[in-house]
C-alpha positions, 0 to 999 in steps of 0.5 A: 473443474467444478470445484476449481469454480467453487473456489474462485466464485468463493474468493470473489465474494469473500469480504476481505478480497471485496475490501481490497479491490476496494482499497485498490481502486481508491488507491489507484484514482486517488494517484490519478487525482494527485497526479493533476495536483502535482509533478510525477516527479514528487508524486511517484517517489511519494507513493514510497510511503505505502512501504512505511504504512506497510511496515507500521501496520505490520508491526502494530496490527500484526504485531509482527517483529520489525527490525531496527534496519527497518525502522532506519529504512523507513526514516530514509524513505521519509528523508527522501520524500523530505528533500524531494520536495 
């Protein structure tokens, strides 16, 4: 069990799970805040564009292997948004 606590205290300190709670929070206030700017019918189909930047940041910082379907499938999101507007 001790060591059980040793590890969870060591990921709650660890930088990167810090940074992500981080990230998470600015994430979740900014949707609150653009939530008051507009309807949850554009916003909510907008946060669509994590995937993208998912899949962007997979392939030029991860340098990961995208396939072109996904490539298409990020234009199709874009497209969505586009006309959702």
């Amino acid at each position: 069990m001790k060591n059980l606590i040793k590890q969870v205290g060591k990921i709650l300190i660890n930088p990167l799970i810090i940074g992500g709670v981080f990230c998470q929070t600015i994430a979740f206030l900014s949707l609150i805040s653009v939530l008051s700017w507009a309807d949850v019918s554009f916003v909510r189909p907008a946060t669509a564009l994590t995937y993208v930047c998912s899949i962007l940041g997979a392939k030029i910082w991860l340098k990961e292997k995208v396939s072109q379907g996904r490539f298409i499938g990020i234009i199709f999101i874009v497209i969505g948004l586009i006309v959702n507007r």
